[in-house]
C-alpha positions in Angstrom: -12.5 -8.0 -44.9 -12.7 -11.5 -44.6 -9.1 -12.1 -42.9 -10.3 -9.5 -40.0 -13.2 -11.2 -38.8 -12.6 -13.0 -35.3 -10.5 -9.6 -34.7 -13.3 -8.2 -32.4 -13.9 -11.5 -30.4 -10.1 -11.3 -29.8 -9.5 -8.5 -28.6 -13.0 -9.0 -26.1 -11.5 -11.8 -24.6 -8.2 -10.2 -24.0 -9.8 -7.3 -22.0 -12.4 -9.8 -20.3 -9.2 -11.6 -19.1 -7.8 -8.9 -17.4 -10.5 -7.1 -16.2 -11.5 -11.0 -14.9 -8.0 -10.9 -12.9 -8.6 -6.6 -11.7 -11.7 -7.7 -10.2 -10.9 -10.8 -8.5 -8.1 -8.9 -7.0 -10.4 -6.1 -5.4 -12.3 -9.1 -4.0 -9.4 -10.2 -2.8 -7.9 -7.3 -1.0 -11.7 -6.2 -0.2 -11.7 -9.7 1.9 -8.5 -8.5 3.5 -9.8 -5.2 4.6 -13.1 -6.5 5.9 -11.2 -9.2 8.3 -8.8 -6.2 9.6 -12.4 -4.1 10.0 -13.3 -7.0 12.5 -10.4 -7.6 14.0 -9.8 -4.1 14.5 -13.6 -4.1 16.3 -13.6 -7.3 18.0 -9.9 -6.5 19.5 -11.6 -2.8 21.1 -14.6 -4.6 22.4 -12.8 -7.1 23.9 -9.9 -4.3 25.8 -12.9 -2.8 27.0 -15.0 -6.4 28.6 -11.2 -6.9 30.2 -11.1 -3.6 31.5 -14.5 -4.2 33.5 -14.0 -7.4 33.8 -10.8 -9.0 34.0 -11.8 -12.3 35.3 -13.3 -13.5 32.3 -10.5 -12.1 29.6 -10.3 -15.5 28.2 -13.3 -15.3 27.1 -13.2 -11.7 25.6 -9.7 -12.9 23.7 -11.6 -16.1 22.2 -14.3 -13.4 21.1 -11.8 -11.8 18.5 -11.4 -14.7 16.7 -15.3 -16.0 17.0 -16.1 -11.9 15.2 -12.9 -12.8 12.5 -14.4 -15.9 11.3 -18.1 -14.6 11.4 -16.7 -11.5 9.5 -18.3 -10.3 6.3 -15.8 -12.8 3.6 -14.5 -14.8 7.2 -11.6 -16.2 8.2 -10.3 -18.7 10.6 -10.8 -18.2 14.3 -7.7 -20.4 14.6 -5.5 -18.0 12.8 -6.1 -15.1 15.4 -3.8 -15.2 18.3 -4.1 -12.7 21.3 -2.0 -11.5 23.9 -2.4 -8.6 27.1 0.3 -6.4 28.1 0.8 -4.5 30.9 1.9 -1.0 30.6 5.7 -2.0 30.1 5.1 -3.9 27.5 5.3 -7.3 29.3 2.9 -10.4 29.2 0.2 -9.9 31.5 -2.3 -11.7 33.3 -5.2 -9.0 33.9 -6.6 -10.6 37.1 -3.7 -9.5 38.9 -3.4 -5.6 37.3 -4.8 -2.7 39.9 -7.3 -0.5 39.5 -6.5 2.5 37.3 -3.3 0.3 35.5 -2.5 0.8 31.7 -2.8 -2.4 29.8 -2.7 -3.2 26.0 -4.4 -6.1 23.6 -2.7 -7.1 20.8 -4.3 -9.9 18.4 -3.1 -10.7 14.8 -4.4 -12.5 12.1 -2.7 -13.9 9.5 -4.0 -13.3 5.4 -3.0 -14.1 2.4 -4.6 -12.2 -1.0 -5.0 -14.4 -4.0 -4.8 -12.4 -6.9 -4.0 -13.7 -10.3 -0.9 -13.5 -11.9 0.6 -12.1 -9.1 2.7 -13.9 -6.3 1.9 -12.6 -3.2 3.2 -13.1 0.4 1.4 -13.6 3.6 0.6 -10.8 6.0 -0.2 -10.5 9.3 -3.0 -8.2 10.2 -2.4 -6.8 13.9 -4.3 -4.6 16.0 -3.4 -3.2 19.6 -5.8 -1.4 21.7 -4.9 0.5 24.3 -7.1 0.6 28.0 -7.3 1.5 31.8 -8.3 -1.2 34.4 -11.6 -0.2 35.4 -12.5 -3.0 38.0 -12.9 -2.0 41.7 -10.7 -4.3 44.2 
């Protein structure tokens, strides 16, 4: 009886450890899913102000970034890059698309998940949304 004493504490610190490392791993991956949430968002809000008004579509793209970093766990606004493409898929500057023209608005993000014990990569997060030019001439 004696010899089996600390047995208990033992094995309580063994399960503590990993359930430490499950949990900060679901905070970790939760963290991912929550900047994709907003970049997902941000990326639609800001095809849409482009769509109605193209003018000011640096402005919407610096938006996505600005709704990353102010996201739920944030990120870094300087992480998230954006482009628009017209409807073949080329770089476009939406100033200069017609009324009624299929365009596209890409941004990524880049994430990495820190979870312990296991060696992760980075990812990039990307979102494309798809809209019509809405602007009258």
């Amino acid at each position: 009886m004696s010899d089996e004493r600390g047995q208990g504490t033992l094995e309580l610190l063994l399960v503590l450890g990993l359930l430490a490392a499950l949990l900060f791993g679901a905070l970790s991956l939760g963290r991912g899913y929550s900047t994709r949430h907003a970049l997902d968002n941000a990326t639609a809000i800001a095809a849409r102000q482009i769509a109605l008004t193209p003018g000011y579509w640096g402005d919407a793209l610096k938006g996505v970034g600005l709704a990353v970093e102010a996201s739920l766990w944030g990120g870094n606004a300087s992480d998230v890059t954006c482009a628009v493409y017209d409807a073949g898929g080329a770089l476009a500057d939406p100033t200069f698309l017609p009324f009624g023209s299929r365009f596209s608005v890409t941004c990524s993000a880049d994430f990495q998940a820190a979870i312990a014990f296991v060696s992760t990569s980075p990812r990039t997060l990307t979102v494309t949304h798809y809209e019509v030019m809405e602007r009258y001439p």
